[in-house]
ZALUMMAR-762701 format. One record per residue: residue number from 1; residue in three letters; x, y, z of N, C-alpha, C in turn. Coordinates in steps of 0.2 Angstrom, whole numbers, m for minus. Example, Ala and Ser with C-alpha at 12.3 -4.5 7.8 and 13.67 -1.06 7.14 Angstrom:
REM ZALUMMAR-762701
<1,"ALA",<66,m28,39>,<62,m22,39>,<66,m16,39>>;
<2,"SER",<64,m11,35>,<68,m5,36>,<64,0,39>>;
This chain:
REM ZALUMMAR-762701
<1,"UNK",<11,79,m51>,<9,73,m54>,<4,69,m50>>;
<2,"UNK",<m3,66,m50>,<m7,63,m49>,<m4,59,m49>>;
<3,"UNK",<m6,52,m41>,<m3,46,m41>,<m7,43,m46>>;
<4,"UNK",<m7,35,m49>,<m9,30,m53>,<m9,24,m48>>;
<5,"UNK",<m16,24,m45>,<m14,17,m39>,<m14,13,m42>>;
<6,"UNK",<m11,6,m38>,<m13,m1,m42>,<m18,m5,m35>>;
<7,"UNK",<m19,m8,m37>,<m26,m11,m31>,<m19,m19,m27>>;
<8,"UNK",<m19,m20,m22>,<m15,m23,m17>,<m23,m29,m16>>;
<9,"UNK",<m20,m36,m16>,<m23,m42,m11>,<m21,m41,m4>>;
<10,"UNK",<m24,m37,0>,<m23,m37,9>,<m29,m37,12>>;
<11,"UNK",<m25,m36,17>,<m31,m38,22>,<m32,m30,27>>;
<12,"UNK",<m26,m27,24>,<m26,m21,28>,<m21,m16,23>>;
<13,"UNK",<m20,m17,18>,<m19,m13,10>,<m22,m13,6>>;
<14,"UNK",<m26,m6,3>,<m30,m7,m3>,<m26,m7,m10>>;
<15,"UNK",<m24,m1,m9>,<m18,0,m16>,<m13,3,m13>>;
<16,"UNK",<m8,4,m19>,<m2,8,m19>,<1,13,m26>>;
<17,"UNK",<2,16,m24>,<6,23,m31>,<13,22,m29>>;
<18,"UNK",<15,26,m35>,<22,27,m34>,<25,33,m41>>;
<19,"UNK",<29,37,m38>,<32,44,m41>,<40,40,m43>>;
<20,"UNK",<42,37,m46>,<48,36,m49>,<52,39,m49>>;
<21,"UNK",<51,47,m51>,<55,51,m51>,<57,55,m44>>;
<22,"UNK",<51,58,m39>,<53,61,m35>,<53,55,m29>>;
<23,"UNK",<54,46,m29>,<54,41,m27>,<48,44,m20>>;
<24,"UNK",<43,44,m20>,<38,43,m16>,<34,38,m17>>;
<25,"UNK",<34,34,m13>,<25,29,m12>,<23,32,m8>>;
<26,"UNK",<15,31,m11>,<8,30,m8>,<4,25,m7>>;
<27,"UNK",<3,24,0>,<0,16,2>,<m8,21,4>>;
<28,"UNK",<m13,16,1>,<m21,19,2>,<m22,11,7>>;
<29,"UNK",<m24,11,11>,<m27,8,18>,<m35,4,14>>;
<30,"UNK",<m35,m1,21>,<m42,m3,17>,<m48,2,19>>;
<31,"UNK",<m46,5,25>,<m52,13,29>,<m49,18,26>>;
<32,"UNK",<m48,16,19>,<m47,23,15>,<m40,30,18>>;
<33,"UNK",<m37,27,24>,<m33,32,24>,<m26,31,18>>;
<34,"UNK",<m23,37,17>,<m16,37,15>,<m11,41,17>>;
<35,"UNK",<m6,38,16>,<m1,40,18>,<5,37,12>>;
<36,"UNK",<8,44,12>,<14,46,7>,<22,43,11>>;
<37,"UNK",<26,39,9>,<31,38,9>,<35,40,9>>;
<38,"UNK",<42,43,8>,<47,48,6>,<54,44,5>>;
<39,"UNK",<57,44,0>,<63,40,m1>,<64,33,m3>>;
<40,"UNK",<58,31,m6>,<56,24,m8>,<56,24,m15>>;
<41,"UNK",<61,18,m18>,<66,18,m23>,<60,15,m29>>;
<42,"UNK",<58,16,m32>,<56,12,m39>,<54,2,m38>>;
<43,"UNK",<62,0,m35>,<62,m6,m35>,<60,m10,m30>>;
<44,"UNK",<59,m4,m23>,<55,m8,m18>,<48,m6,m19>>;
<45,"UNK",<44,m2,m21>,<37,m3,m25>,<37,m9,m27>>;
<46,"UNK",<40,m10,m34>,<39,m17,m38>,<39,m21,m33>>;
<47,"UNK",<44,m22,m28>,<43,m29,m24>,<37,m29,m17>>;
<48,"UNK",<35,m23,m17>,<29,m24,m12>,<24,m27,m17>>;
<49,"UNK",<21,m21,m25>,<16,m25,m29>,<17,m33,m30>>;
<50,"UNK",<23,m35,m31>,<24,m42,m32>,<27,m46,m25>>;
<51,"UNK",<24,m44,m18>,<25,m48,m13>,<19,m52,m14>>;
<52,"UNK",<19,m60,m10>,<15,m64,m8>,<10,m60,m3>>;
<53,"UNK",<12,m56,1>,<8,m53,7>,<10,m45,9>>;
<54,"UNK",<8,m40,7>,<9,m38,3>,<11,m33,11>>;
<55,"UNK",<6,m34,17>,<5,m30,21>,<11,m31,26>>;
<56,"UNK",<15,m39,25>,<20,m40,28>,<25,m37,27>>;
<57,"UNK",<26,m36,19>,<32,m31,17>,<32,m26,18>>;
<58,"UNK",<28,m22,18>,<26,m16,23>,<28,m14,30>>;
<59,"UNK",<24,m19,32>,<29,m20,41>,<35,m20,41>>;
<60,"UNK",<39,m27,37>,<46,m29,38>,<51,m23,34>>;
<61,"UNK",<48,m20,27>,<52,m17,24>,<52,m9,24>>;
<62,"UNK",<44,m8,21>,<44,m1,22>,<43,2,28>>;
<63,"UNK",<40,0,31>,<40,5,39>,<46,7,43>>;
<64,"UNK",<51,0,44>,<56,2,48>,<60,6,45>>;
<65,"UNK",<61,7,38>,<65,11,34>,<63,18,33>>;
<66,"UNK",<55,19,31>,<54,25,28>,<46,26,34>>;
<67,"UNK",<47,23,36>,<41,26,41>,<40,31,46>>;
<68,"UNK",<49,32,46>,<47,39,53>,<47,45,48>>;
<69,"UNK",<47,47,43>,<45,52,39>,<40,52,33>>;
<70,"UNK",<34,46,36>,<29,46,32>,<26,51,36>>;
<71,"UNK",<19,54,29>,<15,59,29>,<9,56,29>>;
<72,"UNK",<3,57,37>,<m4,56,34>,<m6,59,27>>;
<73,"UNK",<m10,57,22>,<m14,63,18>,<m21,63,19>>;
<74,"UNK",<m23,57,22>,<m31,60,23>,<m33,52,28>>;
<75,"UNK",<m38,53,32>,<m41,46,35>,<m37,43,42>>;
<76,"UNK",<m39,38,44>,<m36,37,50>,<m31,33,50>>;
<77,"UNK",<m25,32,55>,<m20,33,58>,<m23,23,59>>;
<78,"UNK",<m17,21,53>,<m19,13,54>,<m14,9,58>>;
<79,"UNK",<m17,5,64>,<m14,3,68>,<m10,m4,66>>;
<80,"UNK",<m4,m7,69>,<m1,m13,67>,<4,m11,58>>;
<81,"UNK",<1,m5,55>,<7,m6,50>,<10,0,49>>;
């Protein structure tokens, strides 16, 4: 299934997809890299698309969780999140 990105207000997030079903996100960088998430639930997508800061959620919530089995898919290796 083809992600469906939504577009992110950051400063170092452009968009984000998400598989509901197989629960992966996909965070697209503003240099264009992405990287696939793995075990990211439906309801924490919703709350990173509806953080105020979208890049801090990232840091505080999905990195320390689901960061050490994320997957590059293309572009460079973004540093700080």
């Amino acid at each position: 299934m083809p992600f469906e990105f939504h577009e992110l207000m950051s400063q170092h997030l452009a968009a984000a997809a998400s598989d509901p079903e197989e629960q992966q996100l996909v965070v697209r960088f503003q240099d264009g890299a992405e990287w696939l998430y793995p075990n990211v639930p439906q309801s924490t997508f919703d709350l990173l698309m509806n953080s105020g800061s979208p890049g801090s959620f990232m840091r505080s919530v999905i990195k320390p969780i689901h960061g050490l089995h994320a997957t590059k898919l293309k572009g460079k290796t973004p540093h700080g999140l």
